[in-house]
N, C-alpha and C positions, 0 to 999 in steps of 0.2 A: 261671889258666885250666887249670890240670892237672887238676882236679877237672872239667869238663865233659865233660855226657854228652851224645850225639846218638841219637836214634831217628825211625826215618821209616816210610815203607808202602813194602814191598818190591816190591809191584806199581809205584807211582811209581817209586821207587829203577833198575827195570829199562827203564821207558817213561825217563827221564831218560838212562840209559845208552843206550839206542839213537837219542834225539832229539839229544844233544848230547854222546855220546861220553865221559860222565866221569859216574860213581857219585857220591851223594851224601857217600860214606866220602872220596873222595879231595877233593870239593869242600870239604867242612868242614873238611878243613886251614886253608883260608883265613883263618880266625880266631883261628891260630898264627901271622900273619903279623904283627909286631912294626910293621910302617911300613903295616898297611892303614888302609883311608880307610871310617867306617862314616856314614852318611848317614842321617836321619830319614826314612823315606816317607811322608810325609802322606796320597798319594792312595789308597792302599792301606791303610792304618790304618784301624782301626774302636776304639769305648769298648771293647771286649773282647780288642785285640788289637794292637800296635802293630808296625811292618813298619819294617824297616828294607833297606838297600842297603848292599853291604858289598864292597869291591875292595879285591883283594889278590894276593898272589902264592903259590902252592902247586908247589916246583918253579920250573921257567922257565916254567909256567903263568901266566895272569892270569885270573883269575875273578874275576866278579861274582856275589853271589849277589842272588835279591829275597827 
């Protein structure tokens, strides 16, 4: 996982920071979390895209991402 990159829309990135208080730079930690839990989304999946659900911990945070 040292090799992953993250890029987002900095317009979302800052609506995200004012809806729920945490940037997508600190949320993506979450995927450095050795004991997170990553889940299939099915409902959310399409043939071109597949979505996952990902709980972990960044900090004494708990974040979900979808």
């Amino acid at each position: 996982m040292d090799d992953i990159q993250f890029t987002w829309d900095l317009k979302k990135n800052l609506v995200n920071i004012s809806k729920h208080g945490v940037s997508f730079a600190e949320a993506a930690k979450v995927y450095f979390d050795p004991e997170r839990l990553e889940l299939f989304d099915q409902n959310h999946s399409t043939i071109n895209e597949e979505r996952w659900i990902i709980i972990g911990c960044v900090n004494t945070k708990i974040f979900l991402l979808l």
